[in-house]
C-alpha positions as CSV (number, residue, x, y, z in Angstrom):
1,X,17.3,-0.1,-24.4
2,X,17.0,-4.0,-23.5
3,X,12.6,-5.4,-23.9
4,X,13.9,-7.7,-21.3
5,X,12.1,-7.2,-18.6
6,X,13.8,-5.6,-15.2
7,X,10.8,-5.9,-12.7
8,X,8.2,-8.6,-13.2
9,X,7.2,-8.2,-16.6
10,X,7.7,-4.5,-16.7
11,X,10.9,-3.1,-18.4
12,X,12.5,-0.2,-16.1
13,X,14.0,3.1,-18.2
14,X,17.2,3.6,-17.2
15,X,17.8,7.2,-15.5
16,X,19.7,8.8,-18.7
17,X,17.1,7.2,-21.1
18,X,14.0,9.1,-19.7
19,X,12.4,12.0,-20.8
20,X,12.6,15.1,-19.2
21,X,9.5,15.1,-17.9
22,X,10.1,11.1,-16.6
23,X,13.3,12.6,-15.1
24,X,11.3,15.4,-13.4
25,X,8.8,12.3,-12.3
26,X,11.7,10.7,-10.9
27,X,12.6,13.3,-9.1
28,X,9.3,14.2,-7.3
29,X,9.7,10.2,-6.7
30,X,12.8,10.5,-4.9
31,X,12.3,13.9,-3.1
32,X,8.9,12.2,-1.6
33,X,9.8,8.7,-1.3
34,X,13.3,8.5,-0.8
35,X,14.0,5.8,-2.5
36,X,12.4,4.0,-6.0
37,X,11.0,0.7,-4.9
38,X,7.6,-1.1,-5.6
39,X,5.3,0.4,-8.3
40,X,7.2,3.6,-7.8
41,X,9.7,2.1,-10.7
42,X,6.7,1.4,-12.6
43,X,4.8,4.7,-12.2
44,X,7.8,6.6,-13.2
45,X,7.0,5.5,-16.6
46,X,4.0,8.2,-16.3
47,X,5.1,11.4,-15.3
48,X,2.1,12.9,-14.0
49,X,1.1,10.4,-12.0
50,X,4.1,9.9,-10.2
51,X,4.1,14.1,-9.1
52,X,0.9,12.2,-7.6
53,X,1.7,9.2,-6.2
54,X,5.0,10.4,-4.7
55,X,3.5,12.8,-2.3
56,X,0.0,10.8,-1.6
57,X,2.5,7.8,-0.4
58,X,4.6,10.0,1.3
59,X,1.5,11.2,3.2
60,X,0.7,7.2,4.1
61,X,4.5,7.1,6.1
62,X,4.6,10.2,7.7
63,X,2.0,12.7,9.7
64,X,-1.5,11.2,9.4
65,X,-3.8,10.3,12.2
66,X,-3.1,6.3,12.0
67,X,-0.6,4.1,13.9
68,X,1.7,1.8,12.2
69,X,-0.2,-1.4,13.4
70,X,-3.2,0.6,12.4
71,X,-2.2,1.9,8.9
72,X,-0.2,-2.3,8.4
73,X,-4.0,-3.6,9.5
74,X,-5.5,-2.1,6.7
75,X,-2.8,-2.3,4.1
76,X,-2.1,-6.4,4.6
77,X,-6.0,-6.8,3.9
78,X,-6.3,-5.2,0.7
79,X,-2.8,-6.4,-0.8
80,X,-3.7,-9.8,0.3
81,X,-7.8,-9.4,-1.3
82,X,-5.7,-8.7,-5.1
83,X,-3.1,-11.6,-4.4
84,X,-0.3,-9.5,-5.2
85,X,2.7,-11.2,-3.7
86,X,5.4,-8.3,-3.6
87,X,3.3,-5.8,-1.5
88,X,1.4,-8.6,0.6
89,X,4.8,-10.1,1.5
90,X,6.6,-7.0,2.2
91,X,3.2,-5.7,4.3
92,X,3.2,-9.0,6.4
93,X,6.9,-8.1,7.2
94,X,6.0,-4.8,8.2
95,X,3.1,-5.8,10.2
96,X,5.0,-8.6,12.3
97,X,8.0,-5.4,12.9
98,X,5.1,-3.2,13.8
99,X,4.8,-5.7,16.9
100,X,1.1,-7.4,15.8
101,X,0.8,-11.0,16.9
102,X,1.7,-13.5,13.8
103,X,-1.1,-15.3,14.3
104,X,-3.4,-12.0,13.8
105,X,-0.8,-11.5,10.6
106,X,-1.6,-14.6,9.2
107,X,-5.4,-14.9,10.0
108,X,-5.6,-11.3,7.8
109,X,-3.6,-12.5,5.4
110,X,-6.0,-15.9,4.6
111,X,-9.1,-14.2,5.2
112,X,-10.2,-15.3,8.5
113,X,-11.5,-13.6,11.4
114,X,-9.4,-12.2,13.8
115,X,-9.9,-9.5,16.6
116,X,-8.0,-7.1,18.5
117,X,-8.0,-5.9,21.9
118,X,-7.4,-2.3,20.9
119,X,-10.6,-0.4,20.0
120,X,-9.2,1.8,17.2
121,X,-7.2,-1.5,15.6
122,X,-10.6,-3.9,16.1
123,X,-12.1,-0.5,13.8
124,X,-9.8,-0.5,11.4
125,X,-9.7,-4.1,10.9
126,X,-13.1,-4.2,10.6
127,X,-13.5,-1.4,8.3
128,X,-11.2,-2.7,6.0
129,X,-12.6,-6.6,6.0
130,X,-15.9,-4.5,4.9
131,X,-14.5,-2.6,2.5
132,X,-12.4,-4.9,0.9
133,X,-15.2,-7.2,0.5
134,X,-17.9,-4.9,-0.6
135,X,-19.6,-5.2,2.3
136,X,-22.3,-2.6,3.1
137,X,-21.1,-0.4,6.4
138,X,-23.6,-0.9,8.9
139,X,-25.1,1.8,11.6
140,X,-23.1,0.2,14.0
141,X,-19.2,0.0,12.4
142,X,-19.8,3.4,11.4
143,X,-20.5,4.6,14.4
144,X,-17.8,2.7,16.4
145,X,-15.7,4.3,13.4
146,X,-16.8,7.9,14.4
147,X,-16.0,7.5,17.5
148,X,-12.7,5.2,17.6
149,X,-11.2,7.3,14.6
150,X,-13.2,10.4,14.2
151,X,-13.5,11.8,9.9
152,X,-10.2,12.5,9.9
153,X,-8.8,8.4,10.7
154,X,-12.0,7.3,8.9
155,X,-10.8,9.0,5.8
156,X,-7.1,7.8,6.3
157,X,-8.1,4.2,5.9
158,X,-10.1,4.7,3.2
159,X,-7.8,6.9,1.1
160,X,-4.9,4.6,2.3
161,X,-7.0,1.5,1.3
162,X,-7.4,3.3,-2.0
163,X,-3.7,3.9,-2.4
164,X,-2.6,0.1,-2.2
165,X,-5.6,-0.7,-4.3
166,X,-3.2,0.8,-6.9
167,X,0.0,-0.5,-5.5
168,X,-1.1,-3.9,-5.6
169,X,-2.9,-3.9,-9.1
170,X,0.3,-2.2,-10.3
171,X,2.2,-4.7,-9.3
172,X,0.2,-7.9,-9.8
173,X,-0.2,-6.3,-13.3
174,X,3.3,-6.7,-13.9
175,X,3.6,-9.8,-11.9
176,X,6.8,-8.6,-9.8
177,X,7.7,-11.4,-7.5
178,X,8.2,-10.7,-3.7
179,X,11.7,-9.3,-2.9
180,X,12.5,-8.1,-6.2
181,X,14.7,-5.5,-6.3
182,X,14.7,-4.5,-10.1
183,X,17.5,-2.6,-11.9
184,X,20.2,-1.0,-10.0
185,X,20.0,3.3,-10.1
């Protein structure tokens, strides 16, 4: 196996080099995410977290209580607060196809104020400018929170937050540019 490096800094196994249990990884990978893309090609590298990741990103694209503007509100913020280029630039994408105004896009992705007509979008935004910030939650966004999103969106943002918390150190770890496309499988 080459130590040149396939995505960012990080050197990808090719399929028929992995262990079993890195094959089984894979797999789960695959079955879950359909494809191998992102940090996915990095966590493959730990078997037992990607039987984790797989499904818990899986989760974040299908059957959860957020919208797609909602869930691309939250996600652009926290890839662009660890300045990971490859996630913030594919998120910005997805957030301008998810039909939110550009200028709303970039105003997130700089760190300035924005708002949104939407009640549940204006909560989610401002839930994750607090969070990302490590901002105290007052009386007040929780309770516009409760009632916008209920426990059951509340938690999606957070947990989704969480999730490309890892995305984005993973791959501003390995310092993958945006658009790379890593080794072919």
């Amino acid at each position: 196996m080459s130590d040149a490096p396939t995505f960012g800094r990080y050197v990808e196994i090719p399929s028929d080099r992995m262990t079993p249990e890195q094959q089984e990884g894979y797999r789960t990978l695959i079955e879950t995410r359909g494809q191998l893309g992102g940090p996915n090609r990095i966590w493959v590298h730990n078997p037992k977290l990607a039987k984790v990741m797989g499904p818990l990103g899986a989760y974040f694209r299908t059957g959860y209580s957020l919208s797609e503007r909602e869930r691309e509100i939250a996600v652009v913020i926290i890839n662009s607060k660890w300045h990971s280029i490859y996630p913030t630039n594919a998120h910005e994408r997805a957030e301008k196809a998810a039909g939110l105004p550009a200028a709303k896009v970039e105003a997130m992705l700089s760190g300035l104020p924005t708002s949104f007509d939407d009640k549940r979008e204006q909560v989610v935004y401002e839930m994750a400018k607090c969070l990302s910030e490590s901002r105290w939650v007052s009386k007040g966004l929780h309770d516009r929170a409760v009632e916008a999103l209920g426990h059951e969106g509340i938690t999606d943002v957070i947990c989704l937050m969480g999730f490309y918390t890892s995305v984005s150190m993973t791959l501003a770890f390995y310092d993958v540019a945006a658009g790379a496309e890593g080794m072919a499988r």
